[in-house]
C-alpha positions, -999 to 999 in steps of 0.1 A, spaced: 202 407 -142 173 410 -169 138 421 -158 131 388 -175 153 368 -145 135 392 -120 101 378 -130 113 341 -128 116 346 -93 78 367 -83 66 335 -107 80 311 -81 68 330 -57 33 332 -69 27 319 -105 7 339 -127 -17 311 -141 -29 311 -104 -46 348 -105 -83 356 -110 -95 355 -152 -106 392 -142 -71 402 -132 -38 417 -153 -11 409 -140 25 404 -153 47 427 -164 22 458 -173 52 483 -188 85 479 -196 108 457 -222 120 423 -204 150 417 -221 162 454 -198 189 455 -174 179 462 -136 194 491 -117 170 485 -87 137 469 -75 111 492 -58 82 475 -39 49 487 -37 12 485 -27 1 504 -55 16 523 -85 10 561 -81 28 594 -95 44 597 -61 60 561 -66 70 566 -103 94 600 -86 104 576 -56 118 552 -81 134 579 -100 151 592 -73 165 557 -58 173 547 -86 150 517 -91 139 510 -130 113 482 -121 83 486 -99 68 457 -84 33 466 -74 7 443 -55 -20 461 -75 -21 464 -114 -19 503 -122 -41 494 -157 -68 469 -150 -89 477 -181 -80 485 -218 -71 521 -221 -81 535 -252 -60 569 -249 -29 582 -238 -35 618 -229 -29 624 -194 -64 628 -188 -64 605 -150 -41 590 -127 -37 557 -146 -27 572 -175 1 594 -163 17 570 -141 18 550 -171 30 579 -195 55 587 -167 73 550 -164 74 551 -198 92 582 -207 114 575 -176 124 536 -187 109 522 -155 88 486 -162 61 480 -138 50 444 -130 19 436 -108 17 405 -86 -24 410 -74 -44 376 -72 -15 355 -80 -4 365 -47 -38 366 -34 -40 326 -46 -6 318 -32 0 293 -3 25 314 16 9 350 1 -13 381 12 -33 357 33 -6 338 47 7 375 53 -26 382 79 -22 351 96 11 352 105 4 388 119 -24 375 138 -3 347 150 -28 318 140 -23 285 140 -29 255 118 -34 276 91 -48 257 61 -65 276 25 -99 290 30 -118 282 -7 -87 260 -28 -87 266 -62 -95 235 -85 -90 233 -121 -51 234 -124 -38 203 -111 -34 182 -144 -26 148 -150 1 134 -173 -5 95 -191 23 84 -214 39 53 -222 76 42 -224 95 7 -231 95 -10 -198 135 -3 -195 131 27 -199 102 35 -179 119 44 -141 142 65 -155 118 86 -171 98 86 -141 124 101 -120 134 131 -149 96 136 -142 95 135 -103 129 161 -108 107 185 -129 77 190 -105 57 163 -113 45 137 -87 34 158 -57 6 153 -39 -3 177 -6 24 167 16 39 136 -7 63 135 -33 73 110 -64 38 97 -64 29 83 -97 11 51 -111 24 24 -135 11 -5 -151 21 -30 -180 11 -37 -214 19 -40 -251 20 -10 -270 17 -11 -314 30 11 -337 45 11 -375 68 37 -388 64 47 -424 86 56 -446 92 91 -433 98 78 -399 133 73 -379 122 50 -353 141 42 -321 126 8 -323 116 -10 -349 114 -16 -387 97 9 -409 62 -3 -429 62 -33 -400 42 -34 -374 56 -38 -339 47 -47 -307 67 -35 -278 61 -38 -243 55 -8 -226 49 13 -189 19 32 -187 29 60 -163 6 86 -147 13 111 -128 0 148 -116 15 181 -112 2 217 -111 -5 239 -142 20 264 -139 47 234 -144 29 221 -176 58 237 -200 90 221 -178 69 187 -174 60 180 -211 102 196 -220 113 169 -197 88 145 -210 101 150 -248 139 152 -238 145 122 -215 120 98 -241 135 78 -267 106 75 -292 104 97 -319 65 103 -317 61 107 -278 25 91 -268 9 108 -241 -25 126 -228 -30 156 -204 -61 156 -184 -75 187 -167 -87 178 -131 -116 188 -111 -96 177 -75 -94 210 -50 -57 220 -49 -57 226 -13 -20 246 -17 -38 273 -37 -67 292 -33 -87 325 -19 -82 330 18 -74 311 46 -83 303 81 -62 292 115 -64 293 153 -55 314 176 -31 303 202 -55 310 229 -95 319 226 -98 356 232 -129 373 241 -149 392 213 -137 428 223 -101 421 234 -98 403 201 -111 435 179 -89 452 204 -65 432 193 -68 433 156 -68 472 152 -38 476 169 -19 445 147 -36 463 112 -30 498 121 -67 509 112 -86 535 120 -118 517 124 -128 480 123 -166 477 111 -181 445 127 -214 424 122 -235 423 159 -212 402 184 -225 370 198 -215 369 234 -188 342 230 -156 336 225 -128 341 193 -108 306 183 -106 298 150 -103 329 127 -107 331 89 -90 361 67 -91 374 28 -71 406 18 -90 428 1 -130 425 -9 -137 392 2 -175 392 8 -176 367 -17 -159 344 9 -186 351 40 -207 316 36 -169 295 30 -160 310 62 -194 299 82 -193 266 66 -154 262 83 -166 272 115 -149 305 118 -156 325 147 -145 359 132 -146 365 92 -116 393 87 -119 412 51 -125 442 37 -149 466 16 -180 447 31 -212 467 18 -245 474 46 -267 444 41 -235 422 36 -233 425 73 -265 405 76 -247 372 60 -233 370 93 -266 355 100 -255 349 138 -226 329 128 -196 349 131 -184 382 132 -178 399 105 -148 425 108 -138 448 79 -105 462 88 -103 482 53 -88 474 20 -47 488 24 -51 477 62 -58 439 53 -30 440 24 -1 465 39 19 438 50 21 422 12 48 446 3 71 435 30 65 400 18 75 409 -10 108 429 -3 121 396 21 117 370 -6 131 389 -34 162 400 -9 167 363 -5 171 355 -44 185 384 -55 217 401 -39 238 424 -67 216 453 -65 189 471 -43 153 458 -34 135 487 -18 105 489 1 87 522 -8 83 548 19 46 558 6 16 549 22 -7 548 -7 -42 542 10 -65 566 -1 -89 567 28 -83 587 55 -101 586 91 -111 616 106 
């Protein structure tokens, strides 16, 4: 297996036309076309993991966090970044990073918390919108279910909790072939009439390629007619965050209780608490202060996130609590994620969870 096949899979997993513009993710170092010895998993890419992979053996480094987020302009060795960098390099290890593709993903970093927390109901806290497209072409009436259903078998057609939904009607379609034509049907410099199936259907972005390959393959005209609309419609499988229930309301200090011993932290910093008790619970890996008002607005009792800033504590405005439980404590469990679905695709050689904590805050 390729470093190329590797990536097929983490795409499935999380697709990469799902993370933030801001972000770089993909593979960061390394040539795809190399063969893997071994997978190492890992919050972040340090020194420390560049020598772990070394010694197990592992030539590919999947990281949650990208190791270069900005352009680097030299290569001298003169920070971190740029000798974990020069070190994969002169040791043939690639390094691919996963971040907000992962942050964005239905069953991803925030799936991750909830299932830790044990919630409930669990549904996407802000859903992304923009990258559910729709597909219009035509095709002779004959051949119009057929096509449909090479379409539904490539991705297209799914709608929340449907499949092979779609919407036809009927017309007459005109076209004439000139002279450098090969037309299916009929006669070149005459104009013809033929009627057709309008068919439209949806499917998300990251599909667009396989959709529009089926499209061309399984049609018989030789100039395929079709349009591709970008949608503004919430796609309520992707997005930042999410929020869920607890199996049973807890009170406000059992519940922080609760949630430093399940995240392992040292501290949990909290907003004022409001004498009542803890259902329905919202959660963003990560610095999710950008999420505070989506999380009032769903009626969350708690707001779990991290690297929340003093007067960001006032948004809680009375509303919620707010609980920063620290940046690595909120996304520690993303590796293991990580490690269990590539085990599950991928079974001739080793997928390693790193030893390495890599958080670099301490408590004292």
């Amino acid at each position: 297996m390729q470093i190329k096949d590797v990536i097929q899979h983490l795409e499935a997993m999380a697709p990469s036309t799902y993370a933030e513009d801001f972000d770089n993710v993909g593979l960061l170092v390394g040539d795809p076309n190399t063969k893997v010895t071994g997978i190492l998993v890992t919050l972040d890419t340090l020194e420390s993991i560049i020598d772990e992979a070394i010694e197990k053996q592992c030539n590919m480094i999947v990281s949650f966090h990208p190791i270069v987020f900005k352009g680097i302009k030299k290569f001298n060795g003169s920070n971190y970044v740029e000798r974990v960098v020069m070190k994969a390099i002169k040791n043939d290890i690639a390094i691919f990073a996963i971040h907000t593709a992962l942050d964005n993903a239905l069953h991803g970093v925030n799936d991750m918390m909830c299932e830790q927390l044990g919630l409930l109901n669990r549904k996407i806290l802000i859903p992304q919108s923009e990258n559910i497209k729709k597909l219009i072409t035509f095709a002779p009436i004959a051949e119009a279910e057929s096509l449909r259903t090479k379409l539904f078998e490539a991705g297209a057609g799914t709608i929340g909790n449907y499949d092979n939904c779609s919407f036809s009607s009927e017309g007459v379609g005109t076209f004439k072939a000139s002279e450098k034509a090969n037309p299916s049907i009929g006669e070149i410099g005459k104009t013809h009439h033929e009627k057709e199936t309008q068919i439209q259907v949806t499917y998300p972005k990251h599909n667009e390629s396989k959709i529009l390959k089926t499209l061309f393959d399984n049609h018989s005209y030789e100039e395929v007619a079709y349009e591709i609309i970008t949608l503004e419609n919430k796609n309520q499988n992707i997005g930042m965050g999410m929020i869920g229930e607890l199996p049973e309301e807890m009170e406000e200090q059992d519940f922080l209780t609760y949630l430093k011993k399940t995240f392992k932290t040292g501290c949990v910093r909290h907003s004022a608490l409001l004498n009542k008790p803890i259902k329905k619970v919202a959660v963003l890996g990560g610095s999710g202060s950008f999420a505070i008002k989506n999380a009032q607005r769903a009626g969350a009792d708690t707001f779990i996130t991290a690297d929340l800033k003093y007067h960001q504590f006032y948004e809680a405005e009375g509303k919620l609590i707010l609980a920063d439980i620290g940046h690595y404590e909120s996304e520690q469990y993303t590796k293991n994620l990580i490690v269990s679905y590539l085990r599950k695709k991928i079974s001739n050689f080793a997928i390693i969870l790193s030893d390495i904590n890599t958080n670099p805050i301490q408590y004292f």
